[in-house]
N, C-alpha and C positions, 0 to 999 in steps of 0.2 A: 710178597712185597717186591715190587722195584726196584733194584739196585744197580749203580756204576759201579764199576770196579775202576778206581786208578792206581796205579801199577806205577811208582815213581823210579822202582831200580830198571825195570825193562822198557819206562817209555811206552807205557800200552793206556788206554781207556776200552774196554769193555762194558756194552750192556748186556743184559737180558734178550733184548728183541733186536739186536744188531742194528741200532739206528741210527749211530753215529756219523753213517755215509749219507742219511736224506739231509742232512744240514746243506746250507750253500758253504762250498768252500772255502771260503773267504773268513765264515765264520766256526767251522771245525777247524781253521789252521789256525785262527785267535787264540781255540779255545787250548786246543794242544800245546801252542806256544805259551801262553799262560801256565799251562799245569808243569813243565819242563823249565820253568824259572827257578833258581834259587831261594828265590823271596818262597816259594810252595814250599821248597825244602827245605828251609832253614826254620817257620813259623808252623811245622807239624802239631809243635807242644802244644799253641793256642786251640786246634783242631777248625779252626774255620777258614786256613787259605784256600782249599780246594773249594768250600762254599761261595767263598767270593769271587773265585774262576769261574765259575757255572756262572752265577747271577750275573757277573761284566758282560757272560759271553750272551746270557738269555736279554737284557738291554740291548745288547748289539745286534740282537737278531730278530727282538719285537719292538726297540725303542723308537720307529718312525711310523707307527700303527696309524697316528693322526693324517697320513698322508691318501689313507686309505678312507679317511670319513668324507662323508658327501653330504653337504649341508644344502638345505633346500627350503625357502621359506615356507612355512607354517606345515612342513612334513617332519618326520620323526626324522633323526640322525642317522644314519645306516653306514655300513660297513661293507667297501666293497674288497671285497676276495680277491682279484686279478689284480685292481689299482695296488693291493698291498705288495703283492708279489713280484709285480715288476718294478716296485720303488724299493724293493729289496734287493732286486738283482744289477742294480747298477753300481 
């Protein structure tokens, strides 16, 4: 199975396949700032703040996908891959 480790005494996130670094920067340092709040540490008992770190951070990094669709009269909707990527990196 999958697993992140987050680590709230040392300040670490680890995974499994070390993928933490292909994120755009902008949105690993969201997401780290996020886990490093209080509000993470203080709402442990609930057990869902780290859940709702991940899911802001996963909106923040696939919430403009619509930028990517290519509408074309009377052709199917498609998805382009580059258009998404560079609307991501600005």
């Amino acid at each position: 199975a999958d697993a992140v480790v987050v680590d709230l005494d040392a300040n670490t996130v680890t995974t499994e396949y070390d993928d933490l670094g292909d994120l755009p920067e902008n949105v690993s340092n969201y997401l780290k700032r996020n886990l490093k709040t209080d509000v993470v540490k203080n709402s442990m008992k609930t057990g869902d703040a780290i859940s709702v770190a991940f899911l802001h951070t996963l909106v923040r990094l696939i919430g403009g996908y619509r930028d990517a669709l290519k509408f074309r009269a009377g052709e199917p909707i498609t998805f382009d891959p580059e258009a998404f990527v560079r609307s991501r990196s600005s």
